[in-house]
N, C-alpha and C positions, 0 to 999 in steps of 0.2 A: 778709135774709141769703141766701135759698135764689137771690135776682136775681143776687148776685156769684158764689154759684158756678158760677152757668148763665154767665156772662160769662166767668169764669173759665177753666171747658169750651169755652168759645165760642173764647177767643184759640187756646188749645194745636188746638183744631181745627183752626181755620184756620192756625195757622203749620204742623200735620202736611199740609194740604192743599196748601203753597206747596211745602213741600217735595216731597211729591210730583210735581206741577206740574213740577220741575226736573227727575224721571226720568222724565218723562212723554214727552220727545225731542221737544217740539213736537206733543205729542198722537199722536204715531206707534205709542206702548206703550200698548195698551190698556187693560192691568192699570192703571199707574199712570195712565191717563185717569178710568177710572171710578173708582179711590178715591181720586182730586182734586177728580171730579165731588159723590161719596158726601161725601166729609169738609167739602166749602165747603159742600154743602146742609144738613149738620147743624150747623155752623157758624153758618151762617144762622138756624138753624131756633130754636139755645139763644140767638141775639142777641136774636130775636124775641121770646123768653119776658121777655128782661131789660126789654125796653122794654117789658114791663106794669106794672113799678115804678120803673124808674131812667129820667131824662130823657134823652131821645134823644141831646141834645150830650155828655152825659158819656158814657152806654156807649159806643156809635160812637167817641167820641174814647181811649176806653181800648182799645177792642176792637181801631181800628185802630193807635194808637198802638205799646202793646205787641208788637202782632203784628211790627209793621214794625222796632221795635226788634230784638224774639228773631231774627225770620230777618236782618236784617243780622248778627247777633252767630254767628247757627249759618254762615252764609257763609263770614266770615272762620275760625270755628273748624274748619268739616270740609270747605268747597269751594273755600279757599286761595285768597280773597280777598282782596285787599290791606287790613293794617290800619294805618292814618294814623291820627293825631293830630286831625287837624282830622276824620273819622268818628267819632272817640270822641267829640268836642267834639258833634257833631250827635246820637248817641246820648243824651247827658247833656239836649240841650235836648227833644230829642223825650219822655225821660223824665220831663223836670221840668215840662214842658208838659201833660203828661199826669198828674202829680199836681198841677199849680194848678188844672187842670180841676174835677178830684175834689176838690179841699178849697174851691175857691169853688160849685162844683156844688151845695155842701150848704146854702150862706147862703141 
């Protein structure tokens, strides 16, 4: 139980990390450089912990999954990203891809 909330911890990091990363100007604002740098290495750091119980294809594949999902979805909601039809469509696979993971991960 304690491996998914470190994974857990681990996505919202890394998507607060990505987001950063976007006011970071190309790494020109240092502020947002170094708590891009700070947030991917703790990010890293709780992934780590997860793969001392959970197999590496599943974390990784939720870790990156979810993440990738949340910042496309924070994009279009606060950095007026175009949202399609066929993006939601990818959303839903990258979703669902990422809970077949997890439910064949366990057999």
């Amino acid at each position: 139980m304690a491996a998914w909330l470190f994974l857990i911890c681990a996505i919202g990091l890394e998507v607060a990390g990505t987001v950063s990363l976007k006011f970071s100007d190309g790494f020109s604002d240092w502020r947002f450089t170094t708590l891009t740098l700070a947030l991917y290495g703790i990010s890293f750091w709780m992934l780590s912990i997860t793969l001392r119980t959970l197999p590496v294809s599943t974390a990784y594949a939720i870790w990156s999954g979810l993440g990738t999902a949340a910042i496309a979805l924070i994009g279009m909601m606060f950095f007026k990203e175009p949202v399609t039809l066929i993006k939601g469509v990818f959303l839903l696979m990258i979703i669902g891809g990422v809970a077949g993971l997890n439910v064949v991960g366990k057999h």
